[in-house]
Every structure is written in C-alpha cells, then in structure tokens.
C-alpha positions in Angstrom: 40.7 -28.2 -10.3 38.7 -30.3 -8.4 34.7 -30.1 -8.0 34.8 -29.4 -4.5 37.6 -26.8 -5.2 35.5 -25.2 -7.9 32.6 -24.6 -5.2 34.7 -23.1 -2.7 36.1 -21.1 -5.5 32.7 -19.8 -6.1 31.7 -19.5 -2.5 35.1 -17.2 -1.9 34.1 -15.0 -4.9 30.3 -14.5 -3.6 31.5 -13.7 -0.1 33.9 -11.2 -1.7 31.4 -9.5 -4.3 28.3 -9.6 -2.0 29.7 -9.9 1.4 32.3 -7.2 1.8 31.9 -6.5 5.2 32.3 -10.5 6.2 35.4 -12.5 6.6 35.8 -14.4 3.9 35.9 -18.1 5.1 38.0 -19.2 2.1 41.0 -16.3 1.8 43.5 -18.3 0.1 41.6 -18.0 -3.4 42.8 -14.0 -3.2 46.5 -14.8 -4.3 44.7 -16.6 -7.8 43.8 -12.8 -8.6 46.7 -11.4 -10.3 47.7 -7.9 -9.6 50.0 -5.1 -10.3 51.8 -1.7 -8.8 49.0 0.0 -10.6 45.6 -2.4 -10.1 46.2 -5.0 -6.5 43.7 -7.5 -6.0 41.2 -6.0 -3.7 41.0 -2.9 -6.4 40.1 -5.5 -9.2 38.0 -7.0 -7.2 35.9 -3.6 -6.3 35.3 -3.6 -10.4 33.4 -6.8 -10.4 31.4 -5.8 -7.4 30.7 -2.3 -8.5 29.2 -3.7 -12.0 27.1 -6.2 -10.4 25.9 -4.1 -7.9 24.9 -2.0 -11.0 22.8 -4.6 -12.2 21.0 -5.7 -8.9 20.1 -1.4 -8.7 18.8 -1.6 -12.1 16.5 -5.1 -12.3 15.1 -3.7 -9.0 14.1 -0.4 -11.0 12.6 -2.9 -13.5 10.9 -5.0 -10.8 9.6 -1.4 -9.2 8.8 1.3 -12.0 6.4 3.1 -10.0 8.0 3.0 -6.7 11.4 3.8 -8.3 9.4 7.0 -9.9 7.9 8.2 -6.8 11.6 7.8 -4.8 13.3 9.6 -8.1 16.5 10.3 -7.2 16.2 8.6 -3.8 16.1 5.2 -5.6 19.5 4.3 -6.1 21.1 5.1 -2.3 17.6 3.2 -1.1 18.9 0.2 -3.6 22.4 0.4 -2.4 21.6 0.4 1.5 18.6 -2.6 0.8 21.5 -4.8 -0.6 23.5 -4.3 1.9 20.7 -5.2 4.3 19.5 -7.8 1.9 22.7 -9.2 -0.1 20.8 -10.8 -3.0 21.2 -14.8 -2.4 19.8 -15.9 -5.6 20.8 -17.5 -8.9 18.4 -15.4 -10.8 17.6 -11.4 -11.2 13.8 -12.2 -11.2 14.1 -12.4 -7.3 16.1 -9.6 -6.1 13.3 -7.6 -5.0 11.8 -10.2 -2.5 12.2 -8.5 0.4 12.0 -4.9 -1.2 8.8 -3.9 0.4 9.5 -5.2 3.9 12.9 -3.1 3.7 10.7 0.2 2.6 8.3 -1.0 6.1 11.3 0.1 8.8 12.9 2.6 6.3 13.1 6.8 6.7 11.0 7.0 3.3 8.0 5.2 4.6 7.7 7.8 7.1 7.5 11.0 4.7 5.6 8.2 2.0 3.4 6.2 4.3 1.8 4.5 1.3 5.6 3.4 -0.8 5.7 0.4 1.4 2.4 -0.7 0.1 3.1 0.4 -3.4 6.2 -1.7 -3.6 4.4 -5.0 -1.9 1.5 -4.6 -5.0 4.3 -4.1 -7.7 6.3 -7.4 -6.5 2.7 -9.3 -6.4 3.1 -7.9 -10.5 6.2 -9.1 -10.9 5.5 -12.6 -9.4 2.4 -13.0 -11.6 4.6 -12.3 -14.6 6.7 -15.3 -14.2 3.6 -17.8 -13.9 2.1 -19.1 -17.5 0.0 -17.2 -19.3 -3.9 -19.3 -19.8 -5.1 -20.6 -22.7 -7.6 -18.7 -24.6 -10.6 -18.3 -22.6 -14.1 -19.7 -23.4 -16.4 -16.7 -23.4 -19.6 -18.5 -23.5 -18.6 -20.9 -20.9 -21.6 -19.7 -18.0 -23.9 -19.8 -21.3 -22.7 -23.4 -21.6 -23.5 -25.0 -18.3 -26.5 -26.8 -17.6 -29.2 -25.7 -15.1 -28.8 -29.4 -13.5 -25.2 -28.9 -13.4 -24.8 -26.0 -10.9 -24.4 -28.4 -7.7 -21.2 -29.9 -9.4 -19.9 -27.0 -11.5 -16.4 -25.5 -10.2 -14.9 -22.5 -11.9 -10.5 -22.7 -13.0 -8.9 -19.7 -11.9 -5.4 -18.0 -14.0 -2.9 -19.2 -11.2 -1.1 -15.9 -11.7 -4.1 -13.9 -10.2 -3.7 -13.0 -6.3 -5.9 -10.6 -4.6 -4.0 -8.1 -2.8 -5.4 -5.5 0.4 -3.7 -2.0 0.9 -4.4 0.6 3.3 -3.4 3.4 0.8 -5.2 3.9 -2.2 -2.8 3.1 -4.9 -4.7 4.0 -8.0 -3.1 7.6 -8.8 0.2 5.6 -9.8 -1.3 2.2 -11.2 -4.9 3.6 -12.9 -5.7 6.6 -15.7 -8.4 8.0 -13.4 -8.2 8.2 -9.3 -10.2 9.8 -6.5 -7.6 10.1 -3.5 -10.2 10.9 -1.3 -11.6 7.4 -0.8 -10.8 5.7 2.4 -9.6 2.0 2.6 -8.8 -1.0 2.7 -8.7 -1.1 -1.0 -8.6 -4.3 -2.7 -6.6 -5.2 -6.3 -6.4 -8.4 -8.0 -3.1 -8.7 -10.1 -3.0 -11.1 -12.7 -0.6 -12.2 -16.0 -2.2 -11.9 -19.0 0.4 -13.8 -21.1 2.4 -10.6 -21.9 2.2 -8.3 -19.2 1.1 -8.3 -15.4 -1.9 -6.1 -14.4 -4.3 -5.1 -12.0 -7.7 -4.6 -11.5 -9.6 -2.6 -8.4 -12.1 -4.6 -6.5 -15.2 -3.8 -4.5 -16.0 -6.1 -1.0 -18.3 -8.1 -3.3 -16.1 -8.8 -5.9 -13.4 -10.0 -3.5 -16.2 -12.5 -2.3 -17.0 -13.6 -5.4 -13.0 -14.4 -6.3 -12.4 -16.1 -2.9 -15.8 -18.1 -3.5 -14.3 -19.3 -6.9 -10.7 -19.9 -6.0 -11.9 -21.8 -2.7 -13.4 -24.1 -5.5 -16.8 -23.5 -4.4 -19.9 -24.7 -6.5 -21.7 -22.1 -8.9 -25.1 -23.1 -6.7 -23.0 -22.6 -3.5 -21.8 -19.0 -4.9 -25.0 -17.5 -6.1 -26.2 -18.9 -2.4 -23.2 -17.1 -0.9 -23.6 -13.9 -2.4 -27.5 -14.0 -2.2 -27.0 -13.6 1.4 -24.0 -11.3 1.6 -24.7 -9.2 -1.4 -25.1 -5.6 0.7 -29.0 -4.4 -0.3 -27.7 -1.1 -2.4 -25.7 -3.2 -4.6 -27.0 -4.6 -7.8 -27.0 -8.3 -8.6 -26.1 -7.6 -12.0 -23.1 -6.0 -11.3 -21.8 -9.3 -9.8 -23.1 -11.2 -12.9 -20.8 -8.6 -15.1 -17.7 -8.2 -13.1 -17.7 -12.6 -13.6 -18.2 -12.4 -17.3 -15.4 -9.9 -17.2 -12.6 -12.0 -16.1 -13.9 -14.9 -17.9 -13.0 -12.4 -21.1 -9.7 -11.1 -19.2 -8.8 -15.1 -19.3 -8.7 -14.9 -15.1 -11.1 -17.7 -15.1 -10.6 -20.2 -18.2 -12.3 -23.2 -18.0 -15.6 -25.5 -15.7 -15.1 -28.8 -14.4 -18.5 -31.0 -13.5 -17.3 -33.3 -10.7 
C-alpha cells in the first residue's frame, strides 16, 4: 500500500468512527472490511466506534472528577451528546476535554447548575497544569538571600504550570475541606503542578496582585512599591510577606535572577 493510500485509509476510518453522521469522502475503503450473513461491515464497524467512544467518556471523567460527581448519572449522555458536538480531533486523550466547559456554557445543565460551567473550566486549567514539568526543588531562603542593593534588579521565576483563574461561583465546597457558600464573588484560584498532582489554592485581590506583579516580571522594589499603594488599609502587610514565602515553599516561585 502506498503512503498516500495509507493516509486516506486512515482518514476513511476516522470519518467512519468519529464522523457517523458525515459522508465519508473515501467509501471505497468499506469493501476492505470483511463481513458475513451474521456481522456486515457497517455492524463491525459500530464495535470499534462503540469501544472508543467508551474511552473518550471515561478520560473525560478522569479529566473532570468533580464535575462528573456533581452531574452523577447525567455524565455519560452529557459525554455522548459533547462528542457528537465536539468529535475529538486529537492524536492524544490528554485533550479531549478542551472544549468541555464551553459545551456545559449553552447546555440544559448549566441552567439547573449555574456554577458546572465554571467548575469544569477550573478542573481543565488542573488538567493543563498537570502536563507542564514539575520545578526543581525550591530555594526556601531565596528572599533571605538577596541583597538590599539588589532589589532594583531582582526578578522572581514563576512554576509555568501556575495560572490564575476568576469564577463567579464559589467553587470551594467541591475543591477545599472547609467552605462558606455564602461569600459573594469573583473568587480567584491559582492552579498549579506540583510534580505529581495539579492543585489549587484560593486567593484574596492582594494576592492576585502580588502573582500578576511577579509573573509580569516586575522588580522586588517595583512590587513592595506596587502593593505599598494598593494594599487596601484593613489588610495586613504581613500577610502579603507570608502568602510569598508560601509559594516559594509550594515550589510556585523557584528561583531570582539579578539583571
């Protein structure tokens, strides 16, 4: 078989798996499917699409634990009627739930759940962060380390897996031990990779400064200037101070470069 028989092969056998409801633009490949009285072509076919379909419903439940345990039973007709919406156009499972979120946006459920939409988006920032590399050990004295004459130049490195992420619903009753449901938004999470596992953290205003400040590559002298003046007059200095020393532990900010 030729290479450029071999790609329309596969291209036939995609349309026919994934695409059911499309003509298939190469039908001649169907007589290479043998059949019988008992099993014809199109019925062996259905086995191969059945089984992968399977496995697209079950690395989205993977992708979406939480989302898939609020839905319950809902979750596999809402996997079966996103696929069809979104046929899954990727080489690898690690990307099926993409447009997951965006499909929960105009669906029935996000009616009755106004917040599953939201959940979903924050559980595929998780799964994103889980692909990027883990950091190397972190430095835990590295603020102790810098010099006084060395805050003009100083610049913070930031965990590439860790992306801030606003919701209007409060999300922590599904991804936290401990919730009050009774605060009112936006609510801010960072998600990160820790090497092993993706997680989250809840963020205050300040704290979402303070990230933004860092990741925009900002100078320590430029950041205690910025949050100086924005820090709100009820809200300790300290706490800022702590909540940087904290992801410096966590490994979300690893290393200091002096430019």
């Amino acid at each position: 078989m030729e290479l450029s028989d071999l790609k329309n092969l596969q291209r036939w056998f995609s349309c026919e798996i994934f695409e059911k409801n499309r003509v298939n633009p190469e039908p001649a490949f169907k007589r290479l499917v043998r059949e019988t009285a008992k099993f014809p072509r199109d019925r062996r076919l259905r086995v191969y699409s059945y089984g992968i379909e399977a496995r697209l419903c079950d690395a989205l439940k993977v992708d979406f634990p939480y989302t898939s345990e609020v839905l319950k039973k809902d979750f596999a007709e809402i996997s079966r009627q996103y696929f069809s919406k979104f046929p899954s156009v990727y080489a690898s499972l690690d990307r099926v739930g993409k447009d997951f979120a965006r499909f929960l946006d105009d669906s029935p459920w996000s009616k009755e759940l106004p917040y599953i939409s939201e959940l979903a988006r924050l559980e595929w920032v998780m799964a994103e962060t889980f692909f990027i590399d883990g950091i190397k050990k972190p430095n835990r004295n590295l603020l102790q380390d810098v010099k006084p004459t060395d805050l003009e130049r100083a610049v913070l490195l930031t965990n590439p897996s860790a992306q801030i992420f606003e919701s209007k619903s409060n999300l922590d009753e599904f991804l936290f031990v401990s919730a009050d449901s009774k605060d009112l938004g936006p609510f801010l999470y960072l998600a990160y990779n820790d090497g092993e596992v993706s997680l989250t953290e809840k963020l205050t205003p300040t704290q979402k400064t303070l990230w933004n400040l860092i990741t925009q590559k900002k100078s320590l002298a430029v950041i205690c200037d910025e949050l100086s003046t924005l820090l709100p007059a009820d809200e300790d200095p300290g706490l800022v101070m702590k909540s940087l020393q904290k992801w410096i532990e966590l490994g979300l900010i690893y290393g200091i470069t002096v430019s």
